[in-house]
C-alpha positions in Angstrom: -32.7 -9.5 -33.2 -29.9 -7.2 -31.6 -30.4 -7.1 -27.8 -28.9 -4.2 -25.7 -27.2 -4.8 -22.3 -25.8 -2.1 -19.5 -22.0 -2.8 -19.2 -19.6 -0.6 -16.8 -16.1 -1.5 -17.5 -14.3 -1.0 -14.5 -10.9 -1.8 -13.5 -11.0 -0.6 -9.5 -12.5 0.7 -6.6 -15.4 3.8 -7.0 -14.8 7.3 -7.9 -16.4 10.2 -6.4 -18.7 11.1 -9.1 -21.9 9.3 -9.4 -22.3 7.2 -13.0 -24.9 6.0 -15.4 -24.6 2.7 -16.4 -22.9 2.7 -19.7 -25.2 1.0 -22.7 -23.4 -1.4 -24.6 -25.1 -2.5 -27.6 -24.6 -6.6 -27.9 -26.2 -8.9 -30.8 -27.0 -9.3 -34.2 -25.7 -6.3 -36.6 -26.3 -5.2 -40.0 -23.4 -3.3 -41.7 -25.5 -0.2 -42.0 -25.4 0.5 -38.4 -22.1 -0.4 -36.9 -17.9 0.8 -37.4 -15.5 -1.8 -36.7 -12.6 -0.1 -34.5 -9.8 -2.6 -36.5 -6.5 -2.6 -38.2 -6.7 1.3 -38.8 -3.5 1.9 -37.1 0.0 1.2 -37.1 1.7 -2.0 -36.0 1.5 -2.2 -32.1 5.1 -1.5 -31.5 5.5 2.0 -33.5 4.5 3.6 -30.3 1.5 5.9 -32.3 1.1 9.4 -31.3 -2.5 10.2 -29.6 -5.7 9.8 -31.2 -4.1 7.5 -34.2 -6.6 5.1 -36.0 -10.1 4.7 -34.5 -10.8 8.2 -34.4 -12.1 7.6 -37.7 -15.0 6.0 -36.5 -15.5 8.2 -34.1 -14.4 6.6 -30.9 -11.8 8.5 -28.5 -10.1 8.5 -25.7 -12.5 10.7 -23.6 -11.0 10.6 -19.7 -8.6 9.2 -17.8 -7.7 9.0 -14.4 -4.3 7.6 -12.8 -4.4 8.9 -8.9 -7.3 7.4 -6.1 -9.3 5.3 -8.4 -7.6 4.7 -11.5 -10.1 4.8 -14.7 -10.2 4.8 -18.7 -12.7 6.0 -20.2 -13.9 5.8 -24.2 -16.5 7.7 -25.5 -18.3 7.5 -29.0 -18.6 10.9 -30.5 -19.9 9.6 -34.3 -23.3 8.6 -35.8 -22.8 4.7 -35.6 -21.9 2.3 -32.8 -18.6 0.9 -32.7 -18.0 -2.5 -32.6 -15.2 -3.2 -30.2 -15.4 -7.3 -30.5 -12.2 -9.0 -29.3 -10.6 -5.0 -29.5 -8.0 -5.3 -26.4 -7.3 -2.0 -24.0 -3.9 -1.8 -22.8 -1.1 0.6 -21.1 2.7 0.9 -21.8 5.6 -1.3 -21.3 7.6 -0.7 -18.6 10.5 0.4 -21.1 8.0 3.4 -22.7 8.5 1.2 -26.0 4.8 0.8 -27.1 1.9 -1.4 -25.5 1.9 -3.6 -22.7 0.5 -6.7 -25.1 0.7 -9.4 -22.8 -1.6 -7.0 -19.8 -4.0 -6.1 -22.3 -7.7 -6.9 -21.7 -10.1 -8.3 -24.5 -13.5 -7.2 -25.1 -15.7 -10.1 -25.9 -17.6 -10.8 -29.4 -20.4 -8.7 -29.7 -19.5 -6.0 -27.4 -20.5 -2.5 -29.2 -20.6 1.0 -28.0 -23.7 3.2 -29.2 -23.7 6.9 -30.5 -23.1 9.8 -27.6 -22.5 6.8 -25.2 -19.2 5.7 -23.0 -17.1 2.8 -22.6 -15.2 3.2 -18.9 -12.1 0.5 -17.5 -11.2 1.5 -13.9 -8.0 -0.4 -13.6 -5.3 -1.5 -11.1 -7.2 -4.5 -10.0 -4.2 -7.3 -8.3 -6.7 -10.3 -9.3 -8.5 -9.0 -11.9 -11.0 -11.6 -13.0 -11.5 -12.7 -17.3 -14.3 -11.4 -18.7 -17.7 -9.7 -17.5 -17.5 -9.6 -13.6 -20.4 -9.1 -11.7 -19.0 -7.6 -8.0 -18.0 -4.3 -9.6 -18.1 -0.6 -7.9 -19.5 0.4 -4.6 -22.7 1.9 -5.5 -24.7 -0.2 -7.8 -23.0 -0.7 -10.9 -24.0 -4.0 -11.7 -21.5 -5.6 -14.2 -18.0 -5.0 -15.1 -14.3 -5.3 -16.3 -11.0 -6.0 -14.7 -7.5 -5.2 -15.4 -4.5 -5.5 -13.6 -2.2 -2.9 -15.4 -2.3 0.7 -13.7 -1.5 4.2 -15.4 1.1 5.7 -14.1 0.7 9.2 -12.5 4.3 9.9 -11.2 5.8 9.0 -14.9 3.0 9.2 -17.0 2.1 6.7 -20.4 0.1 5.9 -23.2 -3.2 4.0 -22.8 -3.9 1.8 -26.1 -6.8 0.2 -27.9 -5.5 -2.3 -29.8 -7.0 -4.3 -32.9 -7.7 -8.1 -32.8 -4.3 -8.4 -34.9 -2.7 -6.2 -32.6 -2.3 -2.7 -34.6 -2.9 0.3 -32.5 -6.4 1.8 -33.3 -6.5 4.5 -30.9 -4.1 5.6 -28.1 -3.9 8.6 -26.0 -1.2 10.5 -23.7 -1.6 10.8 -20.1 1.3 13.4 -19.2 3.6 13.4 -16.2 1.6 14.6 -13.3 -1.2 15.6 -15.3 -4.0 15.8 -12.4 -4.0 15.9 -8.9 -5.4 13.6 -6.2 -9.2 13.8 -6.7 -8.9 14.8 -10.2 -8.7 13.4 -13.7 -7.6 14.5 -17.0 -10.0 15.0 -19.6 -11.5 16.5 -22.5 -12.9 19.8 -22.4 -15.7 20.0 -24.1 -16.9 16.9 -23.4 -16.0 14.4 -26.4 -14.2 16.9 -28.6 -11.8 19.5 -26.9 -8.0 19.3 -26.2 -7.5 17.4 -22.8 -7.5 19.5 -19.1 -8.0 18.9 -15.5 -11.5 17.7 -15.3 -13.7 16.4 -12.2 -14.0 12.6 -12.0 -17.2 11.7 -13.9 -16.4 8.4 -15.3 -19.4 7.4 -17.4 -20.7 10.5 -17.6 -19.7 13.9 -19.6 -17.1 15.8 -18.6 -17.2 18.6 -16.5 -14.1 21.2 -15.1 -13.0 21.1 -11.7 
């Protein structure tokens, strides 16, 4: 029997936007109704360009946001859900070379995101906890992740997800000074378009400023 469960993956404090809990889709699966985001990529350390690998399935880098309250967020855009067990979420070495493997968060067995739905890490957390965390953001969202690597805003970097074996499924650019203080950086439409300047909305579609 496959259960469903409401997971928020957060990595620190709250945004300004209020968010739906996302739903994660745990349990027993047939092959018929789930994509594995695996070893569709490149080796972890060729640095892949944006979007690489997973986009096959449907899953992409949706939002992300590296000034106030730092967040990630995922979003599935295809017909099937995505399983994302033991998938890890990463961001850049300090030397730019590729991804920050030994920072990089693991999603547990079973974890799965569902058609049209999002996956969201709010990072930056000093002691960030293993595993699902229950004391998550102010306002209600119930359960959590934590991560203790931070996108950098000033410099900019490449956010990762990463295969079980390591090989970069999906990856995405945040430039330079890409938002501003109360903003985030975005696709425009929601799920599909090239990346803007986009209100916070972690959780939730995307919406201009």
């Amino acid at each position: 029997m496959r259960t469903s469960i409401a997971l928020f993956f957060v990595l620190a404090g709250c945004s300004e936007a209020s968010v739906d809990a996302v739903v994660v889709d745990a349990g027993a699966r047939t092959g018929t109704d789930v994509v594995t985001a695996a070893d569709t990529g490149s080796p972890a350390d060729a640095g892949s360009p944006a979007d690489t690998g997973a986009a096959a399935t449907g899953l992409v880098f949706n939002e992300i946001r590296a000034t106030g309250s730092e967040f990630v967020e995922v979003f599935n855009a295809g017909s099937l859900a995505v399983d994302l067990s033991n998938v890890q979420m990463t961001d850049t070495e300090s030397d730019g070379g590729g991804p920050h493997l030994s920072a990089a968060i693991h999603f547990p067995a079973g974890t799965s995101v569902a058609p049209g739905q999002y996956l969201v890490v709010v990072s930056g957390v000093a002691d960030a906890g293993a595993g699902l965390q229950h004391a998550c953001l102010d306002g209600g969202v119930a359960t959590c992740f934590e991560a203790g690597w931070s996108i950098s805003a000033s410099r900019g970097e490449t956010v990762y997800l990463l295969s079980p074996t390591g090989a970069v499924a999906a990856s995405e650019m945040y430039p330079a000074s890409a938002a501003s203080s109360g903003q985030s950086w975005g696709r425009l439409p929601n799920g599909t378009g090239a990346f803007a300047v986009n209100r916070p909305t972690p959780g939730a579609a995307n919406l201009a400023p």
